[in-house]
ROZA-498627 format. One line per field, with one value per atom (N, C-alpha, C, CB): residue in one letter; chain; atom name; x negated, z negated, y. Coordinates in nm, 3 decimals. Atoms other than C-alpha are relative to their C-alpha. Glycine has a CB too. Layout:
BEGIN
code	a	...;
unit	A	...;
site	CA	...;
px	X	...;
pz	Z	...;
py	Y	...;
END
This chain:
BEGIN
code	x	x	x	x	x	x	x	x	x	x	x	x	x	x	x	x	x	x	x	x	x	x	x	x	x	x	x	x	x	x	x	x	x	x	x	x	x	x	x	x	x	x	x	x	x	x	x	x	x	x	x	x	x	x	x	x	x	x	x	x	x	x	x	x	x	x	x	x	x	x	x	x	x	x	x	x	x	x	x	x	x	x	x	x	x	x	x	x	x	x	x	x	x	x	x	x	x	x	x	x	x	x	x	x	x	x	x	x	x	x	x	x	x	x	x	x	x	x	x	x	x	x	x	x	x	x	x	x	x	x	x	x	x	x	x	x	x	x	x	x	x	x	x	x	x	x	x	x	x	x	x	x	x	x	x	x	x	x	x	x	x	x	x	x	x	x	x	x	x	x	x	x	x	x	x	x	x	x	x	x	x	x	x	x	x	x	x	x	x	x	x	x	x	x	x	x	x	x	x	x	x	x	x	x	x	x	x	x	x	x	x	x	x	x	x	x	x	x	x	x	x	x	x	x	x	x	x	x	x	x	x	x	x	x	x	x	x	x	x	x	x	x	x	x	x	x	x	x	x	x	x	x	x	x	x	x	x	x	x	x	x	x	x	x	x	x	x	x	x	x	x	x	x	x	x	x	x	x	x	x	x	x	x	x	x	x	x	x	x	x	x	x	x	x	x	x	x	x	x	x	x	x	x	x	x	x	x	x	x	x	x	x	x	x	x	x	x	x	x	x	x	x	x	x	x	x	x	x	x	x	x	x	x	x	x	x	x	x	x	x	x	x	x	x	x	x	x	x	x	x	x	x	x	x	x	x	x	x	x	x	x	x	x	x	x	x	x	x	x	x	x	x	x	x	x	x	x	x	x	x	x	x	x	x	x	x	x	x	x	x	x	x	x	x	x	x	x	x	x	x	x	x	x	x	x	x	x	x	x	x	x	x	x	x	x	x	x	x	x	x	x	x	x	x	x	x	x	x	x	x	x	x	x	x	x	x	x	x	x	x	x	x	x	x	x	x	x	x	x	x	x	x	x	x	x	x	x	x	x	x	x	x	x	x	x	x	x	x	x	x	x	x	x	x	x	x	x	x	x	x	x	x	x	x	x	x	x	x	x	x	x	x	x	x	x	x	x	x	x	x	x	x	x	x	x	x	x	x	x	x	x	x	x	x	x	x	x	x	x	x	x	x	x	x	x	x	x	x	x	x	x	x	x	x	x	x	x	x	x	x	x	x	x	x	x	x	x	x	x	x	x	x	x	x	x	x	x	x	x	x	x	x	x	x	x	x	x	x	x	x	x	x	x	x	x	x	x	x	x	x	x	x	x	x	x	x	x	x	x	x	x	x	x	x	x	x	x	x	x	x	x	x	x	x	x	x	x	x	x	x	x	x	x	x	x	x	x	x	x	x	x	x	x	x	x	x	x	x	x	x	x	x	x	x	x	x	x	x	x	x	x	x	x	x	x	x	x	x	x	x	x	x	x	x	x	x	x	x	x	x;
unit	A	A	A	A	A	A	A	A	A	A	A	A	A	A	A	A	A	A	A	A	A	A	A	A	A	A	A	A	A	A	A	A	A	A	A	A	A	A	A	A	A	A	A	A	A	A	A	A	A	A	A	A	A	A	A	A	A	A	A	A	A	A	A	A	A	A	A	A	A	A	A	A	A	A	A	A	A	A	A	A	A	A	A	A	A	A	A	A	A	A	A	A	A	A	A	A	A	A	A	A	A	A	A	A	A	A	A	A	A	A	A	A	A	A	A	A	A	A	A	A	A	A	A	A	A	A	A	A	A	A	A	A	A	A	A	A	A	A	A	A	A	A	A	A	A	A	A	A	A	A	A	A	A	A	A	A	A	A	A	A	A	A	A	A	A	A	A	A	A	A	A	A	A	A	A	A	A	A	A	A	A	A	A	A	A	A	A	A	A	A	A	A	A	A	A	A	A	A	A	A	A	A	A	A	A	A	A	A	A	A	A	A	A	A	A	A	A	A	A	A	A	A	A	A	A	A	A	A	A	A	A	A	A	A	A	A	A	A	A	A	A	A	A	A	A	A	A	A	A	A	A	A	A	A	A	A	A	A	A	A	A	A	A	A	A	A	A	A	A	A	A	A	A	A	A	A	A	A	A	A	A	A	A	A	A	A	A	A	A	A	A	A	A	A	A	A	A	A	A	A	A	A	A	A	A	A	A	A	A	A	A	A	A	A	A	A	A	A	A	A	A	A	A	A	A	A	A	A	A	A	A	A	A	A	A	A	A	A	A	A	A	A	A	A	A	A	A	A	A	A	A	A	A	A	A	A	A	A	A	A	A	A	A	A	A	A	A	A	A	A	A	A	A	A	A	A	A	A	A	A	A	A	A	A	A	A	A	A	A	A	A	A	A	A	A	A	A	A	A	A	A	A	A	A	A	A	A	A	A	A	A	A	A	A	A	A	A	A	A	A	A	A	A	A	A	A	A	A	A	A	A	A	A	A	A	A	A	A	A	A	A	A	A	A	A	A	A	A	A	A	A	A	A	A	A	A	A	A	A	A	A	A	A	A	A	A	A	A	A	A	A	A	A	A	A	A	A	A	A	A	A	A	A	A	A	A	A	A	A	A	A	A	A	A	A	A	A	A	A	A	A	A	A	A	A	A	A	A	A	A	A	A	A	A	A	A	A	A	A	A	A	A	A	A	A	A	A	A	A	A	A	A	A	A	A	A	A	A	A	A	A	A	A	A	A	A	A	A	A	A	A	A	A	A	A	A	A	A	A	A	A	A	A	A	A	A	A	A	A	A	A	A	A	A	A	A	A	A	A	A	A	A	A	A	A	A	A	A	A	A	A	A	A	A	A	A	A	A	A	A	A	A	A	A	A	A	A	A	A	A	A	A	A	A	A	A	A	A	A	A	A	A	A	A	A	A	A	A	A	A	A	A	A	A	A	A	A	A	A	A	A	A	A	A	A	A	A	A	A	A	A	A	A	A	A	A	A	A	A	A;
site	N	CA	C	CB	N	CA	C	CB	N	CA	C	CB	N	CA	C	CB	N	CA	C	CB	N	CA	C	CB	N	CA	C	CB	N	CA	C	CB	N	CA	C	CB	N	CA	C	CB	N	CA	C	CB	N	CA	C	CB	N	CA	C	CB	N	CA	C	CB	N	CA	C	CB	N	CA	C	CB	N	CA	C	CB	N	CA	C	CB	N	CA	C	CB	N	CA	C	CB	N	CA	C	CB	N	CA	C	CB	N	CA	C	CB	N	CA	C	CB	N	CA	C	CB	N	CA	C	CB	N	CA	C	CB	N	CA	C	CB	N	CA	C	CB	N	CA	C	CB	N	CA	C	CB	N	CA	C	CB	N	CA	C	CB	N	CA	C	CB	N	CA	C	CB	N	CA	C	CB	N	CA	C	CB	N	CA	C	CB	N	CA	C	CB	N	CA	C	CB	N	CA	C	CB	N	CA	C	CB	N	CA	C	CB	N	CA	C	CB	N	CA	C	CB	N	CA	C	CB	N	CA	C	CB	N	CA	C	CB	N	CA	C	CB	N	CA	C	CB	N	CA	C	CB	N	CA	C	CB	N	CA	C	CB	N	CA	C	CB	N	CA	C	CB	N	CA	C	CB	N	CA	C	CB	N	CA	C	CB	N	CA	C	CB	N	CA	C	CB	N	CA	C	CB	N	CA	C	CB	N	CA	C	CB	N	CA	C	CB	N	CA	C	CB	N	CA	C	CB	N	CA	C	CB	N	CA	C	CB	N	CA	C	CB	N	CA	C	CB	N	CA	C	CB	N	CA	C	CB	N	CA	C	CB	N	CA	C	CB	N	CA	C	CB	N	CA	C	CB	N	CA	C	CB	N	CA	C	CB	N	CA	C	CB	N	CA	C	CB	N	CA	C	CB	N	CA	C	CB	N	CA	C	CB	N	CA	C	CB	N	CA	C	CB	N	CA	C	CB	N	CA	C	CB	N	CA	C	CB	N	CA	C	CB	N	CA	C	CB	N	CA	C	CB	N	CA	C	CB	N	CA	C	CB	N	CA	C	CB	N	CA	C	CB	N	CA	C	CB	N	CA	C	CB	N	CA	C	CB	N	CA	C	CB	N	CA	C	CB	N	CA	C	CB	N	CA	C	CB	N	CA	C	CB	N	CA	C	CB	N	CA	C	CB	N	CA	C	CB	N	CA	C	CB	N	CA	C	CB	N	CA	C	CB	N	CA	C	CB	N	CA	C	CB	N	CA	C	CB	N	CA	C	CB	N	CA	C	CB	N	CA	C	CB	N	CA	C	CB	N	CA	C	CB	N	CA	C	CB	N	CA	C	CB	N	CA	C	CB	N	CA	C	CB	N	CA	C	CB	N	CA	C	CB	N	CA	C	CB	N	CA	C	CB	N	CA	C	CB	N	CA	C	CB	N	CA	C	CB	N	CA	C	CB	N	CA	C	CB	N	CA	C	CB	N	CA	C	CB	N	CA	C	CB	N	CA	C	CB	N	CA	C	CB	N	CA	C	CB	N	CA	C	CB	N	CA	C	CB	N	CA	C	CB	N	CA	C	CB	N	CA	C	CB	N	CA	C	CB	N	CA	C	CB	N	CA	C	CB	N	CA	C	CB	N	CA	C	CB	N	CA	C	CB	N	CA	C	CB	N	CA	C	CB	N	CA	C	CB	N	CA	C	CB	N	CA	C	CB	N	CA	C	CB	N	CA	C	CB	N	CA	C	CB	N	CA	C	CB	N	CA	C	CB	N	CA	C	CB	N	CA	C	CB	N	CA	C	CB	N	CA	C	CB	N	CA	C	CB	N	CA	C	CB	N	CA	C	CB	N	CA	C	CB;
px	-0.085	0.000	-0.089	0.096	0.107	-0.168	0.014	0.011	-0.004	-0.241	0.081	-0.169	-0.093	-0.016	-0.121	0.097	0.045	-0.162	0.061	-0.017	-0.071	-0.105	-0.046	-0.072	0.008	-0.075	0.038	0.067	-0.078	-0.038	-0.027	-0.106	-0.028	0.123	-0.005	0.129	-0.022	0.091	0.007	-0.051	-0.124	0.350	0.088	0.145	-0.086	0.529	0.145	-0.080	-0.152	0.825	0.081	0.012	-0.086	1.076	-0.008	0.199	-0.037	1.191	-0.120	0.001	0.143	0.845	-0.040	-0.121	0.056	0.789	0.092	0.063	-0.061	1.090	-0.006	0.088	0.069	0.969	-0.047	-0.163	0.106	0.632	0.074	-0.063	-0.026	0.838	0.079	0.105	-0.044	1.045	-0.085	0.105	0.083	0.774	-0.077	-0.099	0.064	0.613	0.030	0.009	-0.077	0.897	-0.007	0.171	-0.022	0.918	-0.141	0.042	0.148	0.527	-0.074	-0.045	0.035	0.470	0.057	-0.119	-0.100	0.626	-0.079	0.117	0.151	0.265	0.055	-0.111	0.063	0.199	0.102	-0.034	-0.061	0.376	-0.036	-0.032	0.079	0.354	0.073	0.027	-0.019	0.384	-0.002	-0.087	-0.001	0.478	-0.009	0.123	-0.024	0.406	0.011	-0.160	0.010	0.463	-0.117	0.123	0.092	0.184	-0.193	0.058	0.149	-0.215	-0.012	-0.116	0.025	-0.206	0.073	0.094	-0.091	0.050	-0.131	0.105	0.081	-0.206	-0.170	0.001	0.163	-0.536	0.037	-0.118	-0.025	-0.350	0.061	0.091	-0.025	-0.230	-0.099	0.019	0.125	-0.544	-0.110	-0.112	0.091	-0.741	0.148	-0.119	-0.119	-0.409	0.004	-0.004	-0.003	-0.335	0.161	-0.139	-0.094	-0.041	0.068	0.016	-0.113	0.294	-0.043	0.172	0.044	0.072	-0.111	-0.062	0.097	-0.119	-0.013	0.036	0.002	0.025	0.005	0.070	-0.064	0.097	-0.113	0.043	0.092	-0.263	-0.061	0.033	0.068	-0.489	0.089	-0.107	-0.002	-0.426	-0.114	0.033	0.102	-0.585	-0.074	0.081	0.028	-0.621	0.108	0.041	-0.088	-0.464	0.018	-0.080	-0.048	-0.269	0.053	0.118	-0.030	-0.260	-0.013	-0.177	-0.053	-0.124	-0.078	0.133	0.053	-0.283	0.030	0.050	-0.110	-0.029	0.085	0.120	-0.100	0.106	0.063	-0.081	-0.068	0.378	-0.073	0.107	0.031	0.177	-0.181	0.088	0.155	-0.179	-0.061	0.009	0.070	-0.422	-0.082	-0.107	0.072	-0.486	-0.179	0.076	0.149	-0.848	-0.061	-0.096	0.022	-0.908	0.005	0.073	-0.044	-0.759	-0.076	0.114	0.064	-0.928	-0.173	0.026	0.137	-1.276	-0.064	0.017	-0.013	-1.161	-0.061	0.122	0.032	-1.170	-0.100	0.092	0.138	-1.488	-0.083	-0.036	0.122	-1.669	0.036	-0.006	-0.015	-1.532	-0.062	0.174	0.094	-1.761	0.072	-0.113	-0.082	-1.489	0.138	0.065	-0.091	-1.269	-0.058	0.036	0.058	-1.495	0.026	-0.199	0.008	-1.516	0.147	-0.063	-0.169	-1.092	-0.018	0.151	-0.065	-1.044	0.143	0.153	-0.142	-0.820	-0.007	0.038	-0.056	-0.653	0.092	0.109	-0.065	-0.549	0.157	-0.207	-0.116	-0.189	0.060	0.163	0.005	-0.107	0.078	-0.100	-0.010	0.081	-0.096	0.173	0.056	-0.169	-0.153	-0.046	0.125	-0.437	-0.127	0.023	0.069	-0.644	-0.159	0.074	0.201	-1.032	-0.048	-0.077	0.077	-1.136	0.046	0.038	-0.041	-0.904	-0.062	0.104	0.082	-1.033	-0.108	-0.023	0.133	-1.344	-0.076	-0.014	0.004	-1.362	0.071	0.071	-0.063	-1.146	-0.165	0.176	0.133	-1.455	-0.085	-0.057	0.083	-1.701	-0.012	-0.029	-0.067	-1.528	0.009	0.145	-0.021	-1.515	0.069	0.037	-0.135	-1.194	-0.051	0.097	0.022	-1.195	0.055	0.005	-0.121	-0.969	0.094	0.101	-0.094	-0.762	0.103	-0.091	-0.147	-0.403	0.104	0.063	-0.153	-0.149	0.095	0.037	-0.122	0.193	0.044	0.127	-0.075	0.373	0.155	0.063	-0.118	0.692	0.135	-0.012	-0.080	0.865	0.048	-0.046	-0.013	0.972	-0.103	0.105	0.084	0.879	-0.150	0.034	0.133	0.528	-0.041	-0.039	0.055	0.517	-0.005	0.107	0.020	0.564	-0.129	0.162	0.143	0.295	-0.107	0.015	0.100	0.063	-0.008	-0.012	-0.037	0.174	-0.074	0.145	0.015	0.092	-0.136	0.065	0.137	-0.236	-0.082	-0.034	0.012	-0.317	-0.007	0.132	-0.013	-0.228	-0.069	0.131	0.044	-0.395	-0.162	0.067	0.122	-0.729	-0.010	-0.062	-0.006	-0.710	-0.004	0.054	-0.056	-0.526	-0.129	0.155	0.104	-0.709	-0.110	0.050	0.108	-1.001	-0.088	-0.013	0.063	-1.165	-0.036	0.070	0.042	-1.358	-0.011	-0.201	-0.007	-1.298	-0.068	0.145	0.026	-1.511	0.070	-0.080	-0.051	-1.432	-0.055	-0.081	0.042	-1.381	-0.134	0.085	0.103	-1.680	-0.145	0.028	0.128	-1.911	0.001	-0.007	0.018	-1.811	-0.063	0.138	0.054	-1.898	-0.142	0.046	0.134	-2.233	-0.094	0.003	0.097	-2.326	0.056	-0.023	0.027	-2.205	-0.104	0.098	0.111	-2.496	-0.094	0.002	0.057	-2.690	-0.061	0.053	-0.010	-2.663	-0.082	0.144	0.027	-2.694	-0.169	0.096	0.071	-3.019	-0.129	0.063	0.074	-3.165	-0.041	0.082	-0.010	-3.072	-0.119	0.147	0.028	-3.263	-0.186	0.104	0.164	-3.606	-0.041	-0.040	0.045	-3.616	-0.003	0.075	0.039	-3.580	-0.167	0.187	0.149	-3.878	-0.093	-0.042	0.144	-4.115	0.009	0.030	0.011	-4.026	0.033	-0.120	-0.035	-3.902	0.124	0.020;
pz	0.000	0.000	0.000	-0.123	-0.007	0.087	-0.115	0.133	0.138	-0.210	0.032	-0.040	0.009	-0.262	0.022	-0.158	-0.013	-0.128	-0.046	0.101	0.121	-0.328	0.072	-0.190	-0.052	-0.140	-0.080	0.104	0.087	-0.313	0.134	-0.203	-0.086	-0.075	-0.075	0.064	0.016	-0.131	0.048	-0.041	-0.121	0.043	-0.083	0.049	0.098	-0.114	0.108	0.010	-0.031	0.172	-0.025	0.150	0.097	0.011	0.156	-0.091	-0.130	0.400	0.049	0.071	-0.050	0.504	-0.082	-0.024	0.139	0.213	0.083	-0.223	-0.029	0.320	0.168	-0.048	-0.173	0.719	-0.044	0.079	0.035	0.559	-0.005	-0.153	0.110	0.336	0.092	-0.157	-0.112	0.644	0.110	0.081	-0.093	0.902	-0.067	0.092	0.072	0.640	0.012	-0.110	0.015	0.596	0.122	-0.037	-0.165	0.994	0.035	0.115	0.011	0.994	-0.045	-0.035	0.079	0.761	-0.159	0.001	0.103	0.433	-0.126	0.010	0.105	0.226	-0.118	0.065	0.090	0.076	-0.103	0.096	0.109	-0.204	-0.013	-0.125	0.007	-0.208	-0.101	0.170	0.100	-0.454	0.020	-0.086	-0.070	-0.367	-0.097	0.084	0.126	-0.590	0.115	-0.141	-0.096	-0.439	0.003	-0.011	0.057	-0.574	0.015	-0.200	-0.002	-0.534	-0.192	0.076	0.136	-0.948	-0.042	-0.068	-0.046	-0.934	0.004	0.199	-0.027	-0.747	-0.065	0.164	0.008	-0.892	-0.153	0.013	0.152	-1.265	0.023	-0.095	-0.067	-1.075	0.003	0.111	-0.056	-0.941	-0.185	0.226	0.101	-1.289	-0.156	-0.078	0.107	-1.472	-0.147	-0.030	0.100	-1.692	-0.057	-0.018	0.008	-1.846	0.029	0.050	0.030	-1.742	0.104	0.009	-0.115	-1.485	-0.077	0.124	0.082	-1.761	0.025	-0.139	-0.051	-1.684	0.131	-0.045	-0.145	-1.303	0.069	0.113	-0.099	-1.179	0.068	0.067	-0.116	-0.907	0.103	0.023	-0.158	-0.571	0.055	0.054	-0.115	-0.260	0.040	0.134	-0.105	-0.011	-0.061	0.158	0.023	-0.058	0.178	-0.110	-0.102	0.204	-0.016	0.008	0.069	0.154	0.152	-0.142	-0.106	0.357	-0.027	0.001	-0.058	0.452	-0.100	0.138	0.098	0.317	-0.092	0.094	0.112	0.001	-0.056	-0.127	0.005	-0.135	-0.069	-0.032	0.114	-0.297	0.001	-0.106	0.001	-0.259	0.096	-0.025	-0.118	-0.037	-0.004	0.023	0.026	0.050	0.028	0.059	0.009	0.113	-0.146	0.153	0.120	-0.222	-0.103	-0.034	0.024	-0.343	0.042	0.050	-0.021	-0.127	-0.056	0.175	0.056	-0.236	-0.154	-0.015	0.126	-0.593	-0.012	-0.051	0.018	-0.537	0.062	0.033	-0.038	-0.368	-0.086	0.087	0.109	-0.623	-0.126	-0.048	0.139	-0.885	-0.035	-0.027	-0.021	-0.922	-0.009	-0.106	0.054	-1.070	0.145	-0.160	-0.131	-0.698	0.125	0.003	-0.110	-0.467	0.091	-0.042	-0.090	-0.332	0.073	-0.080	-0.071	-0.266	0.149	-0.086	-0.207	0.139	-0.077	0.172	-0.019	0.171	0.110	-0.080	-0.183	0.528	-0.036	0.112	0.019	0.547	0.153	0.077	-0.121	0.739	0.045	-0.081	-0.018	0.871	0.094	0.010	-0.125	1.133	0.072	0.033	-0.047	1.167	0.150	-0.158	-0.033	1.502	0.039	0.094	0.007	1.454	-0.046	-0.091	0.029	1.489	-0.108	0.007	0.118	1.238	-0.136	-0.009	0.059	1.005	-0.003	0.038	-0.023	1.117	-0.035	0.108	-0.022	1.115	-0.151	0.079	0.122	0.776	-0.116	0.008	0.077	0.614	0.027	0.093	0.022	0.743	-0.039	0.088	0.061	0.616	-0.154	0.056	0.177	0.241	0.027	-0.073	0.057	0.299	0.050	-0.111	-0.027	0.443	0.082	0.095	-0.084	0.582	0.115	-0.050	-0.146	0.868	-0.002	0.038	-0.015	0.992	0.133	0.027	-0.052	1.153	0.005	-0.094	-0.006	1.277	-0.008	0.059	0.032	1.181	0.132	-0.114	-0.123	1.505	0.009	-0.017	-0.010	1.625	0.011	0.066	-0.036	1.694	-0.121	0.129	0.051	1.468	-0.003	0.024	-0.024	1.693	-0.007	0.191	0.012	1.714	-0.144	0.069	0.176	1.313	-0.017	-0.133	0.087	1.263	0.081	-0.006	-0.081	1.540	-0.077	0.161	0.056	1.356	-0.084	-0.011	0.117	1.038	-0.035	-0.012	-0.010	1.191	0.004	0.113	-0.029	1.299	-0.130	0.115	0.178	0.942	-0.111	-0.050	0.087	0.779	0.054	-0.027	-0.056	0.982	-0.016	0.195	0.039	0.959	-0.136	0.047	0.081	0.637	-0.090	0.006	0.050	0.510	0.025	0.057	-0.038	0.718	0.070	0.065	-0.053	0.885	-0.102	0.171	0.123	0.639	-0.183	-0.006	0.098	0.379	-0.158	0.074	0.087	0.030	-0.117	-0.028	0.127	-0.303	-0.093	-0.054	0.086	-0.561	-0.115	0.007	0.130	-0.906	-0.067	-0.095	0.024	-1.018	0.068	0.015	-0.092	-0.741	-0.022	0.147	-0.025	-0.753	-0.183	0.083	0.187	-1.196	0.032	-0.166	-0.032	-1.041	0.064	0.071	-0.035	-0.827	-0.078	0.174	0.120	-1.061	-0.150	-0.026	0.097	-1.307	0.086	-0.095	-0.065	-1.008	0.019	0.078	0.001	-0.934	-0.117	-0.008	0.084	-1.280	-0.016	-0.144	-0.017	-1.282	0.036	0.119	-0.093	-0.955	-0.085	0.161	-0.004	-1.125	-0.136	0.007	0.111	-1.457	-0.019	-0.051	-0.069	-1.259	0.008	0.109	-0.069	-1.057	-0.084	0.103	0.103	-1.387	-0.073	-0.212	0.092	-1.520	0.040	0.001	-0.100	-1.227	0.061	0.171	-0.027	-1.130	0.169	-0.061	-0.176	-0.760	0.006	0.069;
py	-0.119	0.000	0.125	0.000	-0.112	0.316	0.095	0.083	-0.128	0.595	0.128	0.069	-0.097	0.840	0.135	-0.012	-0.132	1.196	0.088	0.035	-0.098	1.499	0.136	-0.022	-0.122	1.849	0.110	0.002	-0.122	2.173	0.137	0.044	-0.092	2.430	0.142	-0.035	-0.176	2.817	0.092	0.058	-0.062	2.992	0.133	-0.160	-0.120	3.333	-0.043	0.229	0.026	3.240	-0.147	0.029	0.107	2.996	-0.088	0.060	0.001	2.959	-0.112	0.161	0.049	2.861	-0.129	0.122	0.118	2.612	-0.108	0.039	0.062	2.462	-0.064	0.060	0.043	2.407	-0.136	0.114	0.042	2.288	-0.189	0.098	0.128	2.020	-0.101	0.046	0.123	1.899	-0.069	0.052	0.108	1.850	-0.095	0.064	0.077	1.673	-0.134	0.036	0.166	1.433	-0.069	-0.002	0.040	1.400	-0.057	0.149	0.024	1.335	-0.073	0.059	0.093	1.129	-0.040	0.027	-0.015	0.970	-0.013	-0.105	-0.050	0.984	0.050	0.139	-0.128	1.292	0.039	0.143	-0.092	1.444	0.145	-0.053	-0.194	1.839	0.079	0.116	-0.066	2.074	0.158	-0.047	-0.172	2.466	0.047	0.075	-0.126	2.760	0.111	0.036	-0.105	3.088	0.119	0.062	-0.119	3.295	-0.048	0.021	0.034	3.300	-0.035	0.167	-0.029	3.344	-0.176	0.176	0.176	2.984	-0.078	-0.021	0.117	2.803	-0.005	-0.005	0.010	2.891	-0.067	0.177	0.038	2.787	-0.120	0.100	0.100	2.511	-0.125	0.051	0.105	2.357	0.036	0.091	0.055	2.427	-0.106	0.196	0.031	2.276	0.068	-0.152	-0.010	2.499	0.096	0.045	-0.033	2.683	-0.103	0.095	0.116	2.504	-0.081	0.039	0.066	2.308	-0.101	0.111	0.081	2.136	-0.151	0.014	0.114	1.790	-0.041	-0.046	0.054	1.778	-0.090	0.139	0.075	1.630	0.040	-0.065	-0.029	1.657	-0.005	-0.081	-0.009	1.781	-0.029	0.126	0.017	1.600	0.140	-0.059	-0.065	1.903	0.149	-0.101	-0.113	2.323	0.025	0.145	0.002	2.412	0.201	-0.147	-0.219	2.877	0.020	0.135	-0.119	3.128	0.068	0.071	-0.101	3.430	0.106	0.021	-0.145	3.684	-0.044	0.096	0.017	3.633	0.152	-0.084	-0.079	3.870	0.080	-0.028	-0.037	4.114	-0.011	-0.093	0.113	3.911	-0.016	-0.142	0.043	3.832	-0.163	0.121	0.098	3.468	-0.032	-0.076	0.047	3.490	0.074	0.056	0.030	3.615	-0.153	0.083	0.132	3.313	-0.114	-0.012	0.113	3.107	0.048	-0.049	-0.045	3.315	-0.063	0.162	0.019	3.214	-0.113	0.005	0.145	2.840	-0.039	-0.083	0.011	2.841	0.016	0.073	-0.037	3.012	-0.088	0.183	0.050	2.801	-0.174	0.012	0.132	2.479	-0.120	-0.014	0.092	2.281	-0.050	0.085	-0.042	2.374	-0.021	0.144	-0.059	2.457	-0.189	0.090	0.105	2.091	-0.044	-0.116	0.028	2.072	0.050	0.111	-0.074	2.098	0.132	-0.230	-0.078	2.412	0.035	0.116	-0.046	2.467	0.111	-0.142	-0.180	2.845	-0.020	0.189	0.006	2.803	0.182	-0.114	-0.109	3.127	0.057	0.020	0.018	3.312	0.147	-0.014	-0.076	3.566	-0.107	0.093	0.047	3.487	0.083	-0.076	-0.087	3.789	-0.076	0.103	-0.011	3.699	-0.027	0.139	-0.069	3.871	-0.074	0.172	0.100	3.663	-0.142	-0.002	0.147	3.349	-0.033	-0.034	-0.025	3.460	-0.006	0.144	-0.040	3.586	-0.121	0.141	0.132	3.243	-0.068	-0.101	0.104	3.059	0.037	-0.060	-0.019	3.241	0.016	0.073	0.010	3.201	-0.106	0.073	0.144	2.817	-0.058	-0.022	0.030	2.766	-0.147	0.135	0.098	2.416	-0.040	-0.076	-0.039	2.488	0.097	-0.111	-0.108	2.742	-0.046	0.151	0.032	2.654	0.117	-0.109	-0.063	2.892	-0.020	0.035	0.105	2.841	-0.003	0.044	0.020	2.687	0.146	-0.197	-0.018	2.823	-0.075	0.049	0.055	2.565	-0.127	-0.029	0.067	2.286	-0.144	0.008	0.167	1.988	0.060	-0.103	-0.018	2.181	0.003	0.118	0.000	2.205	-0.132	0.071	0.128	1.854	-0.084	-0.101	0.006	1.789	0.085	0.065	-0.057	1.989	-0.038	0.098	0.019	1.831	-0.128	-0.001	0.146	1.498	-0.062	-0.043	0.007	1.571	0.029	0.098	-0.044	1.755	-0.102	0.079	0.111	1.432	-0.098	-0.041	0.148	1.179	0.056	-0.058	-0.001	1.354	-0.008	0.099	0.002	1.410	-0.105	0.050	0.063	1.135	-0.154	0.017	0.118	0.845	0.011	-0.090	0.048	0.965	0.097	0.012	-0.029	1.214	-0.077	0.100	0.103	1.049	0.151	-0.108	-0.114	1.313	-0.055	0.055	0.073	1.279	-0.015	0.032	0.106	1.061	0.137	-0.195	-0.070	1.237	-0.010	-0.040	0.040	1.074	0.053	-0.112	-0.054	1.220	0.110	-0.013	-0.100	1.555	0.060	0.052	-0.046	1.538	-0.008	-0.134	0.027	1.386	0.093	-0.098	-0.065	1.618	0.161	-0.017	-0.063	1.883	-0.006	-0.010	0.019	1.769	-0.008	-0.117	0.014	1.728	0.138	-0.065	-0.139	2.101	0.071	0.033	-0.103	2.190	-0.021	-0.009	0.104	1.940	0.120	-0.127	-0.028	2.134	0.163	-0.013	-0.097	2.472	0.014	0.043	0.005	2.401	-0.030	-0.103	-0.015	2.298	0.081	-0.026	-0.138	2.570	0.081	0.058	-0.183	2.836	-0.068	0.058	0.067	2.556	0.046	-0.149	0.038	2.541	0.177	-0.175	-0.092	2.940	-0.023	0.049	0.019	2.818	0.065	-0.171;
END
């Protein structure tokens, strides 16, 4: 039986969440996803804390661009810099295809950038493809690796103040 995948969507439109959650179903019957609407949501989200204390790990983040209020590449800047994050895939869904956007997600980390379709059948086609790399051909670390090379890190960082490199 294949493992249950765990998506956390972050979307400020309800509307949009609700697309997301049908091409999903049409796409595949996997994943489990989890919407907050807010950059402030998902970053208390992904360290579980507040009323997100018990929910678990998320596989993969799935952030918008424009949040109400917010800017998702802050957000995604956040979970990069955060050692405990930084290793989660996040795919920036978006319907902006401005360059400079693109441009600027990847140079913060972003592990893909996806425009939102227009169309339905094209969302769940995008949905499908999203999940199949992901799901079965991307290989993601194991809790265990990413504590490892988190001591690994700290390891490298603790030489180098030794040896002056």
């Amino acid at each position: 039986m294949p493992q249950k995948f765990q998506i956390l969507l972050v979307d400020d439109s309800p509307t949009d969440a609700q697309i997301f959650e049908t091409a999903l179903k049409q796409a595949s019957a996997r994943p489990q996803v989890y919407w907050v609407a807010t950059g402030r949501e998902a970053l208390e989200f992904l360290r579980q804390q507040g009323r997100f204390e018990e929910v678990g790990a998320v596989d993969i983040v799935i952030l918008d661009l424009h949040l109400n209020g917010e800017d998702g590449m802050e957000v995604l800047k956040e979970i990069k810099a955060d050692p405990d994050l930084c290793w989660k895939p996040v795919i920036m869904l978006s319907s902006s295809i401005s360059q400079n956007d693109i441009d600027l997600a990847y140079s913060l980390g972003v592990n893909a950038y996806f425009r939102k379709p227009m169309t339905l059948d094209s969302y769940v086609e995008q949905i499908r493809v999203l999940i199949q790399h992901w799901l079965d051909l991307a290989q993601l670390p194991s809790l265990e690796r990413r504590t490892h090379r988190q001591h690994l890190a700290e390891n490298l960082d603790a030489v180098a103040g030794e040896t002056g490199i």
